[in-house]
N, C-alpha and C positions, 0 to 999 in steps of 0.2 A: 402974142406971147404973154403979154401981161394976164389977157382973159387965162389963159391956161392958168399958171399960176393961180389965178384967183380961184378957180373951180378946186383947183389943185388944196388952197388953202383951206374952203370951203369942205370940201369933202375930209378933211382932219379933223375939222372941227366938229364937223359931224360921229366921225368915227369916235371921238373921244367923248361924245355926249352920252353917245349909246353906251359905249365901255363905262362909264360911271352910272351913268341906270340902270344898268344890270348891275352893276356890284352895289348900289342900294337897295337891290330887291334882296341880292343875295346875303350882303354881310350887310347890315344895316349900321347908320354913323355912329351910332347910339353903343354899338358893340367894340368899338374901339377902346372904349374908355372901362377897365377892369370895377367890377361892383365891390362895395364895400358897406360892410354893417358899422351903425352908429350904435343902436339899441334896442331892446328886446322887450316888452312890455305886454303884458306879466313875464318876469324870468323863468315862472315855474307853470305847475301843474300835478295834480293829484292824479293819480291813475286807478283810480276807479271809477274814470268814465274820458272823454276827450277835450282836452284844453283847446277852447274854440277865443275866437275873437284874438288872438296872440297876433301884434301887428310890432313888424319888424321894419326899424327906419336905419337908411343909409344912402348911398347914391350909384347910381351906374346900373340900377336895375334894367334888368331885360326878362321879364315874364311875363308869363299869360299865365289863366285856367289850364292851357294846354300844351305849353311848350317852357322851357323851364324847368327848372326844381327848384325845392325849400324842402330840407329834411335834417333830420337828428341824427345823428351819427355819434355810436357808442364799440370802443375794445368789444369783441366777445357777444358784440347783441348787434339781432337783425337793424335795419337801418329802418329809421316811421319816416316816410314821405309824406307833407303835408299837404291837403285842400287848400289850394290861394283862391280865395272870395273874390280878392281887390286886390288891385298892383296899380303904382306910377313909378317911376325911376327912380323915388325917392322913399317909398314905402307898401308895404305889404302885407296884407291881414290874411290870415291862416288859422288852419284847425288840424290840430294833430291829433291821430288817434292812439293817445297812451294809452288807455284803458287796460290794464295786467301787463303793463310794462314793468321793469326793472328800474328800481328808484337809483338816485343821482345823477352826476351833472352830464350831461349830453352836448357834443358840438351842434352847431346853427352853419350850416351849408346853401349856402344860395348861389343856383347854377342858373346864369344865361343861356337865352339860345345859341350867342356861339360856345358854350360852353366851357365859359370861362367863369372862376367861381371865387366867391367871397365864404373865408370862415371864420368865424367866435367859436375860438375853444372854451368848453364849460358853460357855452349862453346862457342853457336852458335848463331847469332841473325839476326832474321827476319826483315827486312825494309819494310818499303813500296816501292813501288814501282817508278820507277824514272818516272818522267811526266814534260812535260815543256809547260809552259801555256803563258807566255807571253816575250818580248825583247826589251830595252830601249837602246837606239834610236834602230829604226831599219832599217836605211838606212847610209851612209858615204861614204865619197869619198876617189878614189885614191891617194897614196904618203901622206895618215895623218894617223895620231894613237887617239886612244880613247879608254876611257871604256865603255863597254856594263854590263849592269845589265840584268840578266837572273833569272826568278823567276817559279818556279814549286815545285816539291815534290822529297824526296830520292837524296837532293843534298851533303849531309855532308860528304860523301866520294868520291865525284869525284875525279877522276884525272885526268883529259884531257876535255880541250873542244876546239874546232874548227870551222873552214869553210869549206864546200865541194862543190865545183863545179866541177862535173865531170870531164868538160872540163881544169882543172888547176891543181897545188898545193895545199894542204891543206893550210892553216892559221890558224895558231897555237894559240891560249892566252895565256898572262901571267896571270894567278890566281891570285888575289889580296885578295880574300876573301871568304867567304863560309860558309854556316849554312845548315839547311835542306830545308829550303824553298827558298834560295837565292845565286847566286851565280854571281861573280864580275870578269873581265877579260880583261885587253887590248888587246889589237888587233894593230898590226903595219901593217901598210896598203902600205906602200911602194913599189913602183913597180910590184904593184898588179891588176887583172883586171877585167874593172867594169863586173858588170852581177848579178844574183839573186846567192844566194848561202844558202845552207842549215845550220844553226847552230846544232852542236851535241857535246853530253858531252859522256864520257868512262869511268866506273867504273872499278874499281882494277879486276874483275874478267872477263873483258870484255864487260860487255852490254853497247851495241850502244842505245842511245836515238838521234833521231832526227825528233823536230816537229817541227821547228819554220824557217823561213825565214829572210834573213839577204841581204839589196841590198847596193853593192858596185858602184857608178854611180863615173863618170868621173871627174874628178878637173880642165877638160875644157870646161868653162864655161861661162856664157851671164849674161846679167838683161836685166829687164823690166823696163823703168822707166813710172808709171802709173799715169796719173792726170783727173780730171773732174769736170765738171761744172754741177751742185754747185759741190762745195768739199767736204771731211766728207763722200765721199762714200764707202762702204766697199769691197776688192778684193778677188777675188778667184782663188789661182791657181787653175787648175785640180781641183774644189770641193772642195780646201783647202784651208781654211781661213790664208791672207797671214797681212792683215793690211789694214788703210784706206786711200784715197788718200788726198793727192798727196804722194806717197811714190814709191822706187825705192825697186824690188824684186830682192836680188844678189841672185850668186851660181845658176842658172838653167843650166839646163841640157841639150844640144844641141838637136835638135829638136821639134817638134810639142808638142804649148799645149795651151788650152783654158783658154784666159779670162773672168773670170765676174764682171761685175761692178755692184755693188746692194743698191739703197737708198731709206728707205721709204718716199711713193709719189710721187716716176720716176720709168718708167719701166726700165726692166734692161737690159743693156747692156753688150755684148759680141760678141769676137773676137780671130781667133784660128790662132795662129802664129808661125812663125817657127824662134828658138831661138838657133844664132850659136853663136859656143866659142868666147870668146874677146870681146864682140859686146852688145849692148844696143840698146834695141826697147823701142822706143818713141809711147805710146798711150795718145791720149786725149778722153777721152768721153763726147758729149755734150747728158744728160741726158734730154728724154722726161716727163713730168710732167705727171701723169698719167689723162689721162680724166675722170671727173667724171660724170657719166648719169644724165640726165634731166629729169626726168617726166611729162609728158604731163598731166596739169590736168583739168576733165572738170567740167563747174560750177554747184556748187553744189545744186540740186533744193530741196527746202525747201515744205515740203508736207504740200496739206491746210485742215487744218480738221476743218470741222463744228460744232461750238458746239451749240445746241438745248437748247434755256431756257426756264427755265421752271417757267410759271406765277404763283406769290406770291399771286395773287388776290385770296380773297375768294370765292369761286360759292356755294351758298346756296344750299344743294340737294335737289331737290322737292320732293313733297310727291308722293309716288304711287297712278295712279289714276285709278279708276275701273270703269269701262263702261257697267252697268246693263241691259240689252237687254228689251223692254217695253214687258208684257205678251200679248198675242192673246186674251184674254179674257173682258181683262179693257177696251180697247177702246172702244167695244159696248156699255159695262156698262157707261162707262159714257156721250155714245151720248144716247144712252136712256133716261139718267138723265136730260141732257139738253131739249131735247125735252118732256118728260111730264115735268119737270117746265113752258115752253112755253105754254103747253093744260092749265094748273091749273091758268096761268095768264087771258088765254083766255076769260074762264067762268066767270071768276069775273068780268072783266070787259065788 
């Protein structure tokens, strides 16, 4: 009796091993306890390409590469499911592919395999895209400092912007300022060297922007002193409106470069010269007046036209006159007539 029992006890104990090893294969313990987000790191993301490395910490996690989600959820816009690199229960690295997504702030959804899920309204926010459109001043010399204003799009979180010239150092900015559309930075130029250099800014998660060109030229340097006759004419460095003459152009840059001299009613004048440091070229321009053409012209012949008058005099108009043809018959008759009148005179007398 007691053996019964005991197989009896035995055989429960067994049945209830199984029943729980199967429901940790099924629901795993780990699934019991609902996930929850701490924090988001980086919050955002430009979408002109995909916010990669974004690692998301909390606890309760249940994901893999292939079972699971992590995704953005936005009112009105398709939902971006993320790439998980890496997961533990308490964190998870991901790559969203924003790229021409819809800028603002997006929910953070993290689904377990039992599909039960953790959400951060607003986690995550989509920028536009970083773009750089223009750069004031854009040239400076060596051994000075200055601020550059730098204006484009996706500027309100930079942190870095620079100089790159393959061939040197970076040149670093001090940030002075910064919105979305604008962004402000000195630049110490000290012992620095001249040549073209690439401006680029770096966001907190890494994206490189560089579109814009920035020229460092030399601090040893020439002028031009320019004058002409008449005066009042207007100069051209290189194409570049510099002033009128008689005026002296400081600060050029050793080497070859064209003068023009331009006034209206003189043709214009220019001269390409070569401008070393320390040093002052002397130009005078004696401007030619412009010729203006003559027309040859020949005398004008006045055409003679005849005018026909016409007589006020009255002309009676005649009468129509008809011209009766004499008949063949009368003229006998009346020499007959004549001649017996002549017989009847005869007899009488």
């Amino acid at each position: 009796m007691d053996g019964s029992n005991t197989m009896k006890k035995r055989f429960f104990l067994l049945c209830m091993m199984g029943t729980l090893l199967v429901l940790s294969v099924i629901v795993p313990v780990s699934a019991l306890d609902p996930p929850g987000i701490s924090t988001i790191t980086p919050a955002y993301g430009y979408n002109g390409a995909s916010a990669k490395g974004v690692v998301i910490t909390g606890t309760g996690f249940n994901v893999t590469s292939s079972l699971g989600k992590v995704r953005l959820i936005m009112d009105g816009e398709s939902n971006i499911s993320a790439t998980v690199t890496a997961y533990t229960s308490t964190r998870l690295t991901c790559t969203f592919p924003i790229s021409g997504k819809t800028a603002g702030e997006w929910d953070v959804v993290v689904v377990n395999r039992d599909l039960q899920e953790a959400v951060l309204p607003g986690g995550f926010t989509i920028k536009n895209a970083i773009t750089l459109t223009s750069i004031s001043p854009t040239s400076a010399q060596t051994n000075s400092s200055g601020t550059v204003t730098v204006v484009g799009t996706g500027l309100a979180d930079i942190e870095s912007m620079y100089l790159y010239n393959a061939d040197y150092d970076n040149i670093t900015a001090d940030i002075t300022s910064q919105t979305s559309t604008k962004i402000m930075g000195v630049f110490d130029l000290d012992n620095t060297n001249a040549g073209s250099y690439d401006l680029c800014v770096v966001d907190p998660v890494g994206t490189i922007e560089c579109d814009l060109q920035f020229e460092i030229v030399t601090d040893q340097v020439g002028s031009i002193e320019v004058a002409s006759s008449p005066s009042g004419a207007k100069i051209y460095l290189d194409s570049a409106y510099v002033g009128t003459t008689p005026y002296t152009v400081d600060d050029v840059s050793p080497g070859y470069h064209t003068i023009l001299i331009s006034k209206t009613g003189y043709e214009d004048w220019s001269e390409r010269i070569n401008v070393k440091s320390d040093t002052t070229i002397r130009l005078n321009a004696d401007l030619d007046a412009v010729q203006t053409a003559v027309a040859t012209s020949l005398p004008t012949v006045t055409p003679t036209t005849t005018v026909l008058k016409t007589s006020t005099k009255k002309v009676p108009t005649p009468w129509p006159t008809t011209t009766t043809p004499a008949s063949p018959l009368k003229t006998p008759l009346v020499l007959g007539a004549i001649a017996l009148g002549f017989v009847v005179l005869s007899r009488r007398y």
